[in-house]
N, C-alpha and C positions, 0 to 999 in steps of 0.2 A: 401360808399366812393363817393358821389356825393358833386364836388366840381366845383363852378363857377369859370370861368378864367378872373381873368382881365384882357382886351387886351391893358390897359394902362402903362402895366410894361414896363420901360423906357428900360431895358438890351433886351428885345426881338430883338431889333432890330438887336445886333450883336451876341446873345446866343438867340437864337429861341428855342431851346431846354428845357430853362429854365421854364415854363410858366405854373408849379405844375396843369400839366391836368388830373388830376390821370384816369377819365372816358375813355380819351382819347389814354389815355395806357392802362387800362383793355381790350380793346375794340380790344387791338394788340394782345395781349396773345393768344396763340393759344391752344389749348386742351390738347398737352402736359405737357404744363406748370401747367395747373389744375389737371393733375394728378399726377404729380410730387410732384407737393403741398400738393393733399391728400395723398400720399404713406410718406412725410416727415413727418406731424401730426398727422402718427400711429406710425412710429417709433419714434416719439419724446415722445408716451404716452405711448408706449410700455416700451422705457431707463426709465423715472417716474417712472415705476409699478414697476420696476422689485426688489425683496428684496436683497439686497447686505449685507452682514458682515460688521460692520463697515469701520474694518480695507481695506476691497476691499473699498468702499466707498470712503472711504477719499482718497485709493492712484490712483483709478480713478480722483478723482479730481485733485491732483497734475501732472497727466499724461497729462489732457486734457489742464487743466490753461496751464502748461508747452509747449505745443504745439502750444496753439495759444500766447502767448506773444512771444516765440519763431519766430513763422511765421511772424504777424504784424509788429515787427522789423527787421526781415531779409526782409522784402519786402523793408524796405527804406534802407536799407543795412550794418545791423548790422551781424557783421560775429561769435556770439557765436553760438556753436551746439548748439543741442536740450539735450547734457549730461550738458555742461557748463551753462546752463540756468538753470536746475534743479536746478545744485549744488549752484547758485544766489539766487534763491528763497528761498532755505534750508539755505540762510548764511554762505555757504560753500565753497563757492570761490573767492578768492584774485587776481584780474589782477594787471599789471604794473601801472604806472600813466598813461603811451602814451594807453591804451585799460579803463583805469576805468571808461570810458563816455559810452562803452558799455554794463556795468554791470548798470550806471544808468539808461539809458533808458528802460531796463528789468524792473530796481527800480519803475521805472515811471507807466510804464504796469500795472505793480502788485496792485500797488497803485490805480490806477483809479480804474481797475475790484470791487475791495476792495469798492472804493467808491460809485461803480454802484450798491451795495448792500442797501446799506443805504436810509432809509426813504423818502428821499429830493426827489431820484427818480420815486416813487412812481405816482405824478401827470403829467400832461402835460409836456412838453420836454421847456426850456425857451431859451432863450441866454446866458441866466447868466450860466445855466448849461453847456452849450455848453463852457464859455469862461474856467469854472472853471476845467472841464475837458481838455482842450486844456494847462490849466498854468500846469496841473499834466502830461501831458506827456513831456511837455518842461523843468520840474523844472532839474533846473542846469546843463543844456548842455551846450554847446562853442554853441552861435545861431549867425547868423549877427545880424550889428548892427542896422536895421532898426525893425527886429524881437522881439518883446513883449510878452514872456508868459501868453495866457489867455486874451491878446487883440485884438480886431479885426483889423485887417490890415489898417492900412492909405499910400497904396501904392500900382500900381498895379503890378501883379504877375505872370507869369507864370510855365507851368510845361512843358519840350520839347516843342514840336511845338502847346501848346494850350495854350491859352491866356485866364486867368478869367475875372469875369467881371467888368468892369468899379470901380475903386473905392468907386465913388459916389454914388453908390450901394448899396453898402455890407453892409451898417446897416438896408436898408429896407428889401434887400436880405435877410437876417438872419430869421427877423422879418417873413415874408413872408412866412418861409421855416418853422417855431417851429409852425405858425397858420395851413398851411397844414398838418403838422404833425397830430396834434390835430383835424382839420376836419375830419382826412381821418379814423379817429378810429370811427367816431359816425356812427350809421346808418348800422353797422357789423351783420349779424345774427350769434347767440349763436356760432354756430353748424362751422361755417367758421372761428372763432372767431383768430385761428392758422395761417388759410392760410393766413390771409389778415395780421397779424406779421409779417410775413416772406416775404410777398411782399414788407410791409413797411420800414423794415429792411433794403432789398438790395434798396428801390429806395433811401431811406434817403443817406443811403452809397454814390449810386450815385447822387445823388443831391448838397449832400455836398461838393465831391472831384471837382465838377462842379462850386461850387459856390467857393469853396477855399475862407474861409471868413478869415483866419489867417494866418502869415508871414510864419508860418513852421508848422508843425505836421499835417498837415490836414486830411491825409491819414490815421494815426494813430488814428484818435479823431476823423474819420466816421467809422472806423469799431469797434470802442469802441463804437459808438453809436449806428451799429448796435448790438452787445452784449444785448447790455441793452436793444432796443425794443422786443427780443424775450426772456429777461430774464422777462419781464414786462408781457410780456406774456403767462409764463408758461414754457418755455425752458428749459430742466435742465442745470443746472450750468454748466456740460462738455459737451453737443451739444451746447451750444449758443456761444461756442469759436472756432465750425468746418468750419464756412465761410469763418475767417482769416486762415485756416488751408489751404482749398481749393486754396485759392486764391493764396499763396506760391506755392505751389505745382506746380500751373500753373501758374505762373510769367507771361510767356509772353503771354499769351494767357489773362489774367486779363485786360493788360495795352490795348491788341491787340481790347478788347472788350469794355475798355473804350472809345474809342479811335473812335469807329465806332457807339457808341450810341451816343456822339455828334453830329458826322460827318452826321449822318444819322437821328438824331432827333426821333430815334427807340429806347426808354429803352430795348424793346419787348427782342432783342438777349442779353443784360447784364442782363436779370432778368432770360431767361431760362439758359442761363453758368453758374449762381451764385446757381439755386436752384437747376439742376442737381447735379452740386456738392456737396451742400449737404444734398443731399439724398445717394450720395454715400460714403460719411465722414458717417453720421448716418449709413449707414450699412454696415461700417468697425469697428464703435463703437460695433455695436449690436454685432459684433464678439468676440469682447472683453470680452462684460458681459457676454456673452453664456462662454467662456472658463473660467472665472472665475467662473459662477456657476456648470461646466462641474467638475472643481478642488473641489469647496466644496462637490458636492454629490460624488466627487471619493474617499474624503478625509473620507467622515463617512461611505460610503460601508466598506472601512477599515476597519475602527475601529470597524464595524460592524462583520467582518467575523473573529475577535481576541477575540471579546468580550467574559471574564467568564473567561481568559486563560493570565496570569498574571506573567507566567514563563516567567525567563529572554530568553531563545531562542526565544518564542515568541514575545516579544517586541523587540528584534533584527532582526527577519522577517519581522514586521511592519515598522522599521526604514528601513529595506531594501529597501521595497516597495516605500515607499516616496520619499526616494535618487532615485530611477531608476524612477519616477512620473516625476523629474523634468527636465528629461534628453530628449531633443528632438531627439538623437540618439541611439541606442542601445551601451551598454556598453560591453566592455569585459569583461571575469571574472574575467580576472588578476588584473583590474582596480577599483573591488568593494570596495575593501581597503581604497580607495585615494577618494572615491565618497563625503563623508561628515566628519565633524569631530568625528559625532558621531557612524557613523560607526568604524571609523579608532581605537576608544577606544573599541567598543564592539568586533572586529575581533582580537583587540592586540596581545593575547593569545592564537589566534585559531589557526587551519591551513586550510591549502588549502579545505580539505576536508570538515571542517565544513562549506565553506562558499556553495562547489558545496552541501551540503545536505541541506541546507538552499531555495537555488536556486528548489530545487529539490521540496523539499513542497511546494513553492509558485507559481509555475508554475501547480502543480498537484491543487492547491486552487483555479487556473484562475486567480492568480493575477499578474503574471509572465509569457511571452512566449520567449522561446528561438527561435534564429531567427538567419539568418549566420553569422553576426558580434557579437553578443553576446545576452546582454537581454534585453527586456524592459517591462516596465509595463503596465499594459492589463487597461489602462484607457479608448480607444478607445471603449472595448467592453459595455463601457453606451450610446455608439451611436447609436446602436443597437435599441434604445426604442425613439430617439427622430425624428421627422419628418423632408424630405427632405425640407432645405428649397432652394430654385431655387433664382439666380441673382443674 
């Protein structure tokens, strides 16, 4: 990352800040920061390895996309949940006319990520990319009228009490910003190759919201941008959408940190607040996968301890098990009836007693423990075999 500065950039003189010293800010970071770094590029190669079922697979990815277009719009203040956003994505949700503008900017999201997959992005980072991603988060909003999807601004701008920079600027700006870009990847050894993505990521983020090259989206179309430098990097698909996660989360503390890396000419505190957090987005995820592989080996012990035994009570014991698997409380007995639908067909004709003798063998199996509110299932006891993990 050894990059010369020019001290001829005309904006230094009222954005000092601006002057792509990347040496200059490695040199701030402090040793936390480097190990946060490497603790984030084992759990990000950790989520890679881990073997998921398709179907987990796929609906981790619709959980995490979900999350972050979710968040990245609700930052600029789009008021759909994180349920209503799903159901947009799935094609499943109908707003009024006075709300459809915020179904499209979800539309918009989706679309870009979609696009950050594609070939194009592959090479160096351009303008054209930056403008073409910029017209996909604005296509078909209500914008002012000075505002051009996918053009660079001919007008200056600001955002609260920060003023971007000079007009006359922002096409060398731009320029300046996709060359840094492209320097700061040459000259990475192998083995770092992670950390220095993830630095790149946030400083782009903030460089961009800094430079504010466009009339609107800009905030939207630097944390798309940072997606893409760590999806270029090896990122899987659902941690390279936890930055904009984090950064929701902590709204005020985001703008509080933008806010003080100009002021102060310091990236050093926006780079440790962005990559704290997520390391700890990555190890809220990792809880995820862990319970979803905790389910499929509970799911084949199962089936494991029926197997050869093909009588219908037995497969109604199994069915039991599963209903009471997916219950985060203990159930009554009275309530086993009502648990699934397919319970509710295999009890029809039973009675009470069939269901407590039912209870009665699966608890004697270890696959059931009664407990003072009723029952639940002994999926816990595979915790038993997996190691403490701490933090």
């Amino acid at each position: 990352m050894d990059i010369k500065v020019d001290m001829k950039f005309p904006w230094l003189d009222s954005h000092p800040w601006l002057d792509f010293d990347a040496p200059a800010i490695l040199q701030r970071l402090g040793p936390e920061v480097w190990m946060l770094l490497g603790e984030a590029k084992s759990k990000c190669e950790h989520i890679a390895g881990v073997p998921l079922m398709p179907h987990v697979a796929q609906e981790m990815h619709r959980i995490y996309l979900t999350k972050g277009v979710q968040a990245t719009t609700a930052i600029e203040g789009n008021t759909l949940t994180e349920q209503e956003v799903r159901k947009r994505i799935e094609q499943d949700l109908s707003l009024p006319p006075s709300k459809e503008y915020l179904g499209q900017e979800i539309d918009n999201i989706v679309t870009a990520c979609n696009q950050l997959m594609g070939p194009e992005w592959d090479g160096p980072v351009t303008s054209g990319q930056l403008e073409a991603l910029n017209a996909a988060v604005l296509e078909g909003l209500p914008l002012g009228e000075s505002v051009l999807p996918g053009r660079l601004r001919e007008h200056n701008v600001g955002v609260g009490s920060y003023r971007a920079p000079d007009v006359r600027f922002n096409h060398r700006l731009v320029d300046e910003f996709c060359a840094w870009l492209a320097r700061s990847n040459e000259g990475v050894p192998t083995r770092l190759t992670l950390h220095y993505a993830i630095l790149r990521a946030v400083l782009a983020h903030l460089y961009f919201v800094w430079i504010h090259p466009f009339g609107d989206g800009n905030g939207r179309t630097a944390r798309l941008l940072e997606v893409q430098i760590l999806l270029s990097a090896g990122v899987p698909t659902p941690a390279a959408h936890l930055l904009s996660n984090h950064y929701n989360e902590t709204r005020s503390e985001y703008y509080r940190r933008l806010e003080l890396a100009s002021r102060g000419r310091d990236p050093s505190g926006f780079v440790l607040y962005a990559v704290q957090g997520f390391v700890d987005q990555l190890q809220e995820q990792l809880k995820w996968v862990r319970s979803q592989q905790l389910s499929v080996t509970w799911e084949s012990y199962v089936y494991a301890q029926f197997r050869g035994q093909p009588s219908p009570s037995l497969q109604r014991r199994r069915a039991l098990v599963f209903a009471l698997s997916s219950q985060s409380e203990p159930v009554p007995k009275k309530a086993i009836r009502r648990l699934s639908p397919e319970l509710a067909v295999a009890y029809a004709t039973k009675t009470d007693k069939t269901i407590s003798r039912d209870l009665n063998v699966l608890v004697d199996m270890k696959l059931v423990r009664k407990v003072k509110w009723g029952y639940q299932a002994c999926i816990d006891n595979l915790r038993a075999f997996m190691p403490v993990v701490k933090g």
